[in-house]
PDB file of N, H, CA, C and O in Angstrom:
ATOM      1  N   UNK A   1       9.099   5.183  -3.268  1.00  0.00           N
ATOM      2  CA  UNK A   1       8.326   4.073  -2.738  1.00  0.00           C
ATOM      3  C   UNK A   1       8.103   4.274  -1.238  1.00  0.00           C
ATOM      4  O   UNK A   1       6.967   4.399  -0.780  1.00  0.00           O
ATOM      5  N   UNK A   2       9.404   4.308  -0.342  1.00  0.00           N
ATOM      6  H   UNK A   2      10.326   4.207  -0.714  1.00  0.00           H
ATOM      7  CA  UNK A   2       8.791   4.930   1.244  1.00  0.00           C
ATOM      8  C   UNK A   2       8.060   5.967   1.073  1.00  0.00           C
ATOM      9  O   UNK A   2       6.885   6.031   1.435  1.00  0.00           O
ATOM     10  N   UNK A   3       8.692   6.880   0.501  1.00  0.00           N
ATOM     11  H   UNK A   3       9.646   6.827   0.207  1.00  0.00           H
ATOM     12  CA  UNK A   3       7.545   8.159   0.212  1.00  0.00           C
ATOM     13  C   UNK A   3       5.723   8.041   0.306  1.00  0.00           C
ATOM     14  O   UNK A   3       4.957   8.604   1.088  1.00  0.00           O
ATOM     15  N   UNK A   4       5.491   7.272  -0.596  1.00  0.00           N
ATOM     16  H   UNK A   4       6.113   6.815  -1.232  1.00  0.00           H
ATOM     17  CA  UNK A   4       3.688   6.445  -0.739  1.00  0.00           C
ATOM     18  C   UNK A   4       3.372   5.742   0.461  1.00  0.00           C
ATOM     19  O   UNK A   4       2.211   5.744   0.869  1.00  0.00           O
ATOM     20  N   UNK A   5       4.456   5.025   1.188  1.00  0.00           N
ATOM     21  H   UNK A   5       5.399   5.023   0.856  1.00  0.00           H
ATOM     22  CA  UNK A   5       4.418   3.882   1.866  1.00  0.00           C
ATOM     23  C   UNK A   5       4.501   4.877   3.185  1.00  0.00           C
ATOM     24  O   UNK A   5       4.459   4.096   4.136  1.00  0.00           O
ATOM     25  N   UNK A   6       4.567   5.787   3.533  1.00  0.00           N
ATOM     26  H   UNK A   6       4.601   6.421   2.760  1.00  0.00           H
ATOM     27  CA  UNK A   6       4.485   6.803   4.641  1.00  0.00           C
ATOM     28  C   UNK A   6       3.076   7.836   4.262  1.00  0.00           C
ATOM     29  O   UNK A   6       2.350   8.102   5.220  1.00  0.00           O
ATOM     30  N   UNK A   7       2.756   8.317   3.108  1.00  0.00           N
ATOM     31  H   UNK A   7       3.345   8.101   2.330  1.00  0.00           H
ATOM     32  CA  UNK A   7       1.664   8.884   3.186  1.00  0.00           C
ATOM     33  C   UNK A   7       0.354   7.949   2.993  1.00  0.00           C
ATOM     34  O   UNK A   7      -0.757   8.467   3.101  1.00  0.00           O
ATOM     35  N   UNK A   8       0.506   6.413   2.674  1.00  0.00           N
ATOM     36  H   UNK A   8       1.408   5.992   2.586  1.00  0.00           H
ATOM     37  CA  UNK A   8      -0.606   5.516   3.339  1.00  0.00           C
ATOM     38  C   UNK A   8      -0.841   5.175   4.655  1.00  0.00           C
ATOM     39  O   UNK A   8      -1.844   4.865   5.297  1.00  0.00           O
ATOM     40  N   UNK A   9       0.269   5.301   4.883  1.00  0.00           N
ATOM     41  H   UNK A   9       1.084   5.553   4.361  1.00  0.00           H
ATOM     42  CA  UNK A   9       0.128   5.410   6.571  1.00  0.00           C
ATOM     43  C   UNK A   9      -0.395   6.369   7.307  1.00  0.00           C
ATOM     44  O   UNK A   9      -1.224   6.169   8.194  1.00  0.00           O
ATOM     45  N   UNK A  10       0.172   7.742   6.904  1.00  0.00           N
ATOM     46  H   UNK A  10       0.846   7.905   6.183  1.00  0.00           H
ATOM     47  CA  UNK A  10      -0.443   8.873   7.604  1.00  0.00           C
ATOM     48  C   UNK A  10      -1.743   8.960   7.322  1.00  0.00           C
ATOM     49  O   UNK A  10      -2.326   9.684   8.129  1.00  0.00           O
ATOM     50  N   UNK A  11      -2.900   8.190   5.917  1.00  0.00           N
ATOM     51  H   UNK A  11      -2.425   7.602   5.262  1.00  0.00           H
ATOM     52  CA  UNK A  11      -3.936   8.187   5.808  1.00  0.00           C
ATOM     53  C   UNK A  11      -4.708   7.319   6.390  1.00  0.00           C
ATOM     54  O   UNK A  11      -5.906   7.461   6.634  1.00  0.00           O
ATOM     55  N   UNK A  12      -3.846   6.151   6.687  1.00  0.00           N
ATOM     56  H   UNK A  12      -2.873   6.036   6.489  1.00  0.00           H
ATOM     57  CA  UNK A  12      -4.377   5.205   7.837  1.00  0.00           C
ATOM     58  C   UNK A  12      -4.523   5.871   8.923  1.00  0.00           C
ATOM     59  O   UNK A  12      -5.637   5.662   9.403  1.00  0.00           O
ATOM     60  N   UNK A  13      -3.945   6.523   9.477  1.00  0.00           N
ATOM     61  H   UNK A  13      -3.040   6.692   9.087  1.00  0.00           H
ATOM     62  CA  UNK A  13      -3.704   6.900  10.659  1.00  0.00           C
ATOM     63  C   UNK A  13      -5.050   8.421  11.528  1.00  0.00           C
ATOM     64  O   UNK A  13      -5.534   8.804  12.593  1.00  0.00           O
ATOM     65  N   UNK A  14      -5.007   8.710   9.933  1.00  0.00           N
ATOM     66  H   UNK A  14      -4.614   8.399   9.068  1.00  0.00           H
ATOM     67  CA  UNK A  14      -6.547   9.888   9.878  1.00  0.00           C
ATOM     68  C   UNK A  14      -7.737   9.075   9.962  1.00  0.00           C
ATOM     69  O   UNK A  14      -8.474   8.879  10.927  1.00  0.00           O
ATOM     70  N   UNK A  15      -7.792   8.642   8.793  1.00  0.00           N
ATOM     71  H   UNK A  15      -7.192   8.802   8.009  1.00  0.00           H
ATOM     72  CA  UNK A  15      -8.834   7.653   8.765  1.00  0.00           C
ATOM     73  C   UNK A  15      -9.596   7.034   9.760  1.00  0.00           C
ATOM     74  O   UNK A  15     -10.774   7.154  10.093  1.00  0.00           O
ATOM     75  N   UNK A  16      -8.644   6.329  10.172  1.00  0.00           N
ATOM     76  H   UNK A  16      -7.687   6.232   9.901  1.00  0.00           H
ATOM     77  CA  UNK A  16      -9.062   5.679  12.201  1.00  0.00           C
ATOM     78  C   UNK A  16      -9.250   6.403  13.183  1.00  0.00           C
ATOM     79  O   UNK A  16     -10.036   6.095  14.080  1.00  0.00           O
ATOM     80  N   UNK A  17      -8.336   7.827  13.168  1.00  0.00           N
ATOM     81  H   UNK A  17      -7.698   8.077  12.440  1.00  0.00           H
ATOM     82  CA  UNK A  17      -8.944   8.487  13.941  1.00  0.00           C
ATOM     83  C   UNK A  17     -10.447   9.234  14.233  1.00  0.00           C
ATOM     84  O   UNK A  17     -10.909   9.614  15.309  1.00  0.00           O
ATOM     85  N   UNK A  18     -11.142   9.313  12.619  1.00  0.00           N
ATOM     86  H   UNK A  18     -10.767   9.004  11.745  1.00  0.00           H
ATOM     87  CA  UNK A  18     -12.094   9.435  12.128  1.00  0.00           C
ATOM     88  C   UNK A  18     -13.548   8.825  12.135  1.00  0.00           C
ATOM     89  O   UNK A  18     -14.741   9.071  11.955  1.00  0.00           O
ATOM     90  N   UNK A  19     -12.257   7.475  12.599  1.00  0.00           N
ATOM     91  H   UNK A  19     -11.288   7.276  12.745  1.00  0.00           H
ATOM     92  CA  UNK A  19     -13.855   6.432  12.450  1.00  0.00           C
ATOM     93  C   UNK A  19     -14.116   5.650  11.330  1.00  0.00           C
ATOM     94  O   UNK A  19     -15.123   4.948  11.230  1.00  0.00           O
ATOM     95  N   UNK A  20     -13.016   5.769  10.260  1.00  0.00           N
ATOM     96  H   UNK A  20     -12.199   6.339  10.342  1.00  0.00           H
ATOM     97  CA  UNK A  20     -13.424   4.829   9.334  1.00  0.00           C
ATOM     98  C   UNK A  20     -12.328   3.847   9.309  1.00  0.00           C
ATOM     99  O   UNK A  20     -11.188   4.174   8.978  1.00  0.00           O
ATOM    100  N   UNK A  21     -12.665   2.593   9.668  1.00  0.00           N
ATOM    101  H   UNK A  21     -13.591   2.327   9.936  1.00  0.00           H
ATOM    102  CA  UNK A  21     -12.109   1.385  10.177  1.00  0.00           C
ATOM    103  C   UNK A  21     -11.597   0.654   8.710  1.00  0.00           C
ATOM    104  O   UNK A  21     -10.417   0.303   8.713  1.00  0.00           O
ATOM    105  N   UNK A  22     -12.176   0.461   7.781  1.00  0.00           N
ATOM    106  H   UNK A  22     -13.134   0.746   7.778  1.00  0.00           H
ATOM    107  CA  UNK A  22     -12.231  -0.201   6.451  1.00  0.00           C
ATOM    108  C   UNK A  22     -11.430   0.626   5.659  1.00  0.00           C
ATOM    109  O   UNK A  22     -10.668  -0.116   5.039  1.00  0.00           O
ATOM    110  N   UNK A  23     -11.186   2.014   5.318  1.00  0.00           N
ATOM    111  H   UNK A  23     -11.805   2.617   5.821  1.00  0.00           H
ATOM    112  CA  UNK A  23     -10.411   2.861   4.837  1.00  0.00           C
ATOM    113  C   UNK A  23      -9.141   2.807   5.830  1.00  0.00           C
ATOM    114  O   UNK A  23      -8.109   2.988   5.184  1.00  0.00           O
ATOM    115  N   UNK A  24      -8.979   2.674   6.774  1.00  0.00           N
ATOM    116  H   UNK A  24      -9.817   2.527   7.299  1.00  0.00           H
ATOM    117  CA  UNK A  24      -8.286   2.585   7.600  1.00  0.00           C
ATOM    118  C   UNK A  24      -7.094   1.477   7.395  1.00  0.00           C
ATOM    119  O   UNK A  24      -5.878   1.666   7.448  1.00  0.00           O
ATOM    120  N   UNK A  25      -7.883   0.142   7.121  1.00  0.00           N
ATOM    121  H   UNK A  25      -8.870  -0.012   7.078  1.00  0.00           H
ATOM    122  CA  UNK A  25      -7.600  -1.016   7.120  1.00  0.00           C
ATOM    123  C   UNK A  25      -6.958  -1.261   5.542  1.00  0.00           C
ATOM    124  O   UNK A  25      -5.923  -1.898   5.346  1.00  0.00           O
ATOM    125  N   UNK A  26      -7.481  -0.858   4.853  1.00  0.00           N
ATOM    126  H   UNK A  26      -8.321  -0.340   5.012  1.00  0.00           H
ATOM    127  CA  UNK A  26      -6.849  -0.834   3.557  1.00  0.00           C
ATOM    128  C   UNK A  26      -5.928   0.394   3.150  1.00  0.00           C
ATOM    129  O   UNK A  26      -5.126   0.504   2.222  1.00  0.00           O
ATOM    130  N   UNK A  27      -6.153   0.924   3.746  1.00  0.00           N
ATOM    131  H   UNK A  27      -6.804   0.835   4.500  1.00  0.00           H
ATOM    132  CA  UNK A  27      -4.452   2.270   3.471  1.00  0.00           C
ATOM    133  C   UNK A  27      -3.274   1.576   4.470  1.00  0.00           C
ATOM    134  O   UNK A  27      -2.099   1.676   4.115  1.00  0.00           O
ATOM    135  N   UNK A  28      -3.574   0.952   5.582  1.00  0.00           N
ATOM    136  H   UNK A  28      -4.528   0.871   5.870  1.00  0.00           H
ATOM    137  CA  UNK A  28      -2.892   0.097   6.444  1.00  0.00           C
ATOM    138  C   UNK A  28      -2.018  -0.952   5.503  1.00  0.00           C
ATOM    139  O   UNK A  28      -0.793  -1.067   5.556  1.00  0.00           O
ATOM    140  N   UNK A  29      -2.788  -1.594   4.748  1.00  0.00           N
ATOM    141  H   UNK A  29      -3.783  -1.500   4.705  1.00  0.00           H
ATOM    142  CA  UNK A  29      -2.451  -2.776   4.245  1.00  0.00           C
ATOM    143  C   UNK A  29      -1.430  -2.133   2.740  1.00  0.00           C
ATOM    144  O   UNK A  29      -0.326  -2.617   2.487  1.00  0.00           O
ATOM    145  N   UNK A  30      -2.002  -1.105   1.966  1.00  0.00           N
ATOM    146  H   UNK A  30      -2.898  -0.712   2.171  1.00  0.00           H
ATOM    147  CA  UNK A  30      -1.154  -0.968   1.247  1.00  0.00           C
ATOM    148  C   UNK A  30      -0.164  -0.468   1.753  1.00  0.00           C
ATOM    149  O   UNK A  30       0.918  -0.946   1.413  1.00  0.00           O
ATOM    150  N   UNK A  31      -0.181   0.864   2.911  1.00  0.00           N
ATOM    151  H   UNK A  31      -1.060   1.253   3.187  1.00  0.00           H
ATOM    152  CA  UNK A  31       1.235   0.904   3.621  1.00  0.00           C
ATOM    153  C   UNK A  31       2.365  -0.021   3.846  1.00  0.00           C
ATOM    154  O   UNK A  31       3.579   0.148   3.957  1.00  0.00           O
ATOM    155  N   UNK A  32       1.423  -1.271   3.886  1.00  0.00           N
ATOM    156  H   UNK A  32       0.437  -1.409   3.796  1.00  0.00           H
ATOM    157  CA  UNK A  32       2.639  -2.610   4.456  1.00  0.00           C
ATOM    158  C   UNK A  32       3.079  -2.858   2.674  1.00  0.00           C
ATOM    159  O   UNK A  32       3.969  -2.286   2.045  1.00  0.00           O
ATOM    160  N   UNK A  33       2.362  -3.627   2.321  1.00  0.00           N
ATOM    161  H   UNK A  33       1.638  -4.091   2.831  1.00  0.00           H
ATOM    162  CA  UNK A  33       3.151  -3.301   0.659  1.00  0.00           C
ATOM    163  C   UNK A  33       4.099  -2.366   0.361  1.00  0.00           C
ATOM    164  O   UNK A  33       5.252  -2.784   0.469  1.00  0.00           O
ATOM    165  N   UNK A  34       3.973  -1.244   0.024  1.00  0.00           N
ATOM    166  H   UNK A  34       3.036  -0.904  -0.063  1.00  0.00           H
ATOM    167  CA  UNK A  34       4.738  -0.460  -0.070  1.00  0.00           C
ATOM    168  C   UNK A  34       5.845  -0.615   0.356  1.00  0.00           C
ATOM    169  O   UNK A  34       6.882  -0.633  -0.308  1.00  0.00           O
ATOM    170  N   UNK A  35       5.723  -0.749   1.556  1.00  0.00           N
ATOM    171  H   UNK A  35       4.881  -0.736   2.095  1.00  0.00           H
ATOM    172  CA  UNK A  35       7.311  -1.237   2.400  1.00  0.00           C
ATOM    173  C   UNK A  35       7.904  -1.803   2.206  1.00  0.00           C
ATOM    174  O   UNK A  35       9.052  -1.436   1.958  1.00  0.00           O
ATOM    175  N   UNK A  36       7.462  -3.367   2.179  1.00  0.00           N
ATOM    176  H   UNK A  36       6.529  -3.666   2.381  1.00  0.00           H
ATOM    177  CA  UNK A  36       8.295  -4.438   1.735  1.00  0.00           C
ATOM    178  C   UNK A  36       8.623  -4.238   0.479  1.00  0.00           C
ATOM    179  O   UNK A  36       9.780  -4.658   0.447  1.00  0.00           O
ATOM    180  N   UNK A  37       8.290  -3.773  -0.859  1.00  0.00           N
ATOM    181  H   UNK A  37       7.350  -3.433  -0.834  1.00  0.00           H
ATOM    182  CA  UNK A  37       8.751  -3.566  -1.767  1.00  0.00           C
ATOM    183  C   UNK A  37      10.201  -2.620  -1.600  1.00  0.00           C
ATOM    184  O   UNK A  37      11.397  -2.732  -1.868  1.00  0.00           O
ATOM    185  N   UNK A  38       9.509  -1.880  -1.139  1.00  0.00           N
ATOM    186  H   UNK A  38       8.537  -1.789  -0.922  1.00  0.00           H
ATOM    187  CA  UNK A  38      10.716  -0.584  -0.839  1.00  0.00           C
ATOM    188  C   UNK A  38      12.175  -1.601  -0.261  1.00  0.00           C
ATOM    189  O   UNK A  38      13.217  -1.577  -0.916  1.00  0.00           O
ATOM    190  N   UNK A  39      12.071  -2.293   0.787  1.00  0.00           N
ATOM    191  H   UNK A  39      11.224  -2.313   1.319  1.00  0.00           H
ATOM    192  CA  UNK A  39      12.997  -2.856   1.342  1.00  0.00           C
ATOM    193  C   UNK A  39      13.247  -3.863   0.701  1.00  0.00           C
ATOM    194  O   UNK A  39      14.468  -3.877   0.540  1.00  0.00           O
ATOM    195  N   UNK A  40      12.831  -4.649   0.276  1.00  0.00           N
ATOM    196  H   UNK A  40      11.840  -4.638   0.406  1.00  0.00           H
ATOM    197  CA  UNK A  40      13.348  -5.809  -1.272  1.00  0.00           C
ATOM    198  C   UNK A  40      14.252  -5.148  -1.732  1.00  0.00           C
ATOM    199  O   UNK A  40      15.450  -5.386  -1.574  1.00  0.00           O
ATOM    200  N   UNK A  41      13.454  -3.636  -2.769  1.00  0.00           N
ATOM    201  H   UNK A  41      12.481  -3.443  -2.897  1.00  0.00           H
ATOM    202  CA  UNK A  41      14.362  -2.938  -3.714  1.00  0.00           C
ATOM    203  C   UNK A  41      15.994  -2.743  -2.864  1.00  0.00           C
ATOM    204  O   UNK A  41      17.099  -3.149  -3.224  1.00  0.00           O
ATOM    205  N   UNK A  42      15.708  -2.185  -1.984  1.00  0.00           N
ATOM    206  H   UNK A  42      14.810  -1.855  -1.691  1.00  0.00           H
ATOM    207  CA  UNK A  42      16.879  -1.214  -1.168  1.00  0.00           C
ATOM    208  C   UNK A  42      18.030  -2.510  -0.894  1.00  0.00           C
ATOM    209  O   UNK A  42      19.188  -2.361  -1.283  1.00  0.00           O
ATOM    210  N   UNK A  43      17.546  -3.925  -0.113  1.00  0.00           N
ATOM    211  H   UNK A  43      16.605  -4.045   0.203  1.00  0.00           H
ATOM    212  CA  UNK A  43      18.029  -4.967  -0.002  1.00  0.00           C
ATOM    213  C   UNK A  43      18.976  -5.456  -1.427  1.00  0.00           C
ATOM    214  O   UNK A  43      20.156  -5.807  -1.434  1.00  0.00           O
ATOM    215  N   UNK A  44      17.944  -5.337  -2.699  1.00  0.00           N
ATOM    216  H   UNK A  44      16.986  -5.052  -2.693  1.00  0.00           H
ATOM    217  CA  UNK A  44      18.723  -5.940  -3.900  1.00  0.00           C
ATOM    218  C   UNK A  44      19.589  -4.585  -4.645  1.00  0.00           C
ATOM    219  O   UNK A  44      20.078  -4.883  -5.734  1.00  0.00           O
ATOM    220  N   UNK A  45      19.781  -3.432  -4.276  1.00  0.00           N
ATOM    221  H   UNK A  45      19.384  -3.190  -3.391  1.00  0.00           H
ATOM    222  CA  UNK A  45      20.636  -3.070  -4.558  1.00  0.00           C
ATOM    223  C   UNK A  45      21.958  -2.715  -4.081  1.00  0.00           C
ATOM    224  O   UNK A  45      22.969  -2.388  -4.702  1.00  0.00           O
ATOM    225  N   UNK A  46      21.692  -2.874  -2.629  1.00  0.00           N
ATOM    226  H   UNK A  46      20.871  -3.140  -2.124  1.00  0.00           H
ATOM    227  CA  UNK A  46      22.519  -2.989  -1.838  1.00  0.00           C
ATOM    228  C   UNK A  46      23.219  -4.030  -2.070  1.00  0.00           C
ATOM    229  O   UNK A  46      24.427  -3.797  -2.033  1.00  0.00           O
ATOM    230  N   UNK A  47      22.905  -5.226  -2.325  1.00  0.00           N
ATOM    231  H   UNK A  47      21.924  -5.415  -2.356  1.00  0.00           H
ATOM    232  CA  UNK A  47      23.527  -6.329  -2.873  1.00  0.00           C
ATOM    233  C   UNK A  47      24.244  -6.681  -4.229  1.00  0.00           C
ATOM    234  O   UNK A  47      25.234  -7.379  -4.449  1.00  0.00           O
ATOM    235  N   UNK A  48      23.484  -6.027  -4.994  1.00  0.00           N
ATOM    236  H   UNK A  48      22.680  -5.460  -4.815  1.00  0.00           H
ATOM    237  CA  UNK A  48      24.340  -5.650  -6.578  1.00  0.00           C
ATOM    238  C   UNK A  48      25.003  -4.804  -6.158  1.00  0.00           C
ATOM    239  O   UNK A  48      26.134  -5.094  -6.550  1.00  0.00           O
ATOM    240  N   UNK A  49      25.062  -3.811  -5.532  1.00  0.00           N
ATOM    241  H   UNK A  49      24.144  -3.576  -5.213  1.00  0.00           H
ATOM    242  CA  UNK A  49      26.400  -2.838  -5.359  1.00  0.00           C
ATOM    243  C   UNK A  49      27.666  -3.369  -4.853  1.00  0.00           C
ATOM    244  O   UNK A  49      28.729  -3.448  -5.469  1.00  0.00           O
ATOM    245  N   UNK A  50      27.418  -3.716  -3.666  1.00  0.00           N
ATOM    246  H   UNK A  50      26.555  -3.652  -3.166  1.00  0.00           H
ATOM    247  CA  UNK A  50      28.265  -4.423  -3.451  1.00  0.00           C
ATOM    248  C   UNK A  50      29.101  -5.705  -4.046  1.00  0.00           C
ATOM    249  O   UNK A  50      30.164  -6.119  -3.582  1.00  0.00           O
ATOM    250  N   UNK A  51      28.499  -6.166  -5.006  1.00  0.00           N
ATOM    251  H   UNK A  51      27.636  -5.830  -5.382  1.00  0.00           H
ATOM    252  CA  UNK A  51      29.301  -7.346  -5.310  1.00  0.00           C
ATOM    253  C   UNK A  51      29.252  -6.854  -6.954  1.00  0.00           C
ATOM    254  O   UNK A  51      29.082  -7.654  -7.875  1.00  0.00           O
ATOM    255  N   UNK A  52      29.415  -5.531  -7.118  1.00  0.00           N
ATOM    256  H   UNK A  52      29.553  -4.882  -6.371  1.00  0.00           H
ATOM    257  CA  UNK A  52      29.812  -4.776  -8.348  1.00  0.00           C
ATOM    258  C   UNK A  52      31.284  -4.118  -7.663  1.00  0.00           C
ATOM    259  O   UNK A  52      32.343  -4.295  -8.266  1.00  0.00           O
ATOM    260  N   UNK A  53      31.249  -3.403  -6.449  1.00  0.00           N
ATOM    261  H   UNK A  53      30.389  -3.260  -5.960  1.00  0.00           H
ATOM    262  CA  UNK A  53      32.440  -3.165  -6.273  1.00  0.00           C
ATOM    263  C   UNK A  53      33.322  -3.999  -5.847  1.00  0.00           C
ATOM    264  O   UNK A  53      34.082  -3.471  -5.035  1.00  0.00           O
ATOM    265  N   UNK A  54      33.569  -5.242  -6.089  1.00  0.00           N
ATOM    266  H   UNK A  54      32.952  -5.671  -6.749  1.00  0.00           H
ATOM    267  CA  UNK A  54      34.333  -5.975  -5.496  1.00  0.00           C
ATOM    268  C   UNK A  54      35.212  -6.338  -7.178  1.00  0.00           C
ATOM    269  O   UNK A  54      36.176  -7.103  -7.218  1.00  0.00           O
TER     270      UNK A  54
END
């Protein structure tokens, strides 16, 4: 999931440099998705782990 959530970014990041603002803006936006999912996931297992090893 960071994995996707870093190469939407790096396509955001072409993109704009390019000149295309709208491709830009939407590889931007799924980048941010990506993330927060990623960090939910990472958050809720970090949390089941922990209160599995207890």
């Amino acid at each position: 999931m960071l994995y996707y959530a870093l190469v939407f970014f790096i396509i955001a990041i072409i993109a704009a440099v390019l000149g295309f603002s709208g491709l830009a803006a939407g590889a931007a936006g799924i980048a941010k998705i990506l993330f927060v999912v990623f960090l939910v996931m990472a958050i809720a297992t970090f949390v089941v782990n922990l209160v599995r090893g207890r």
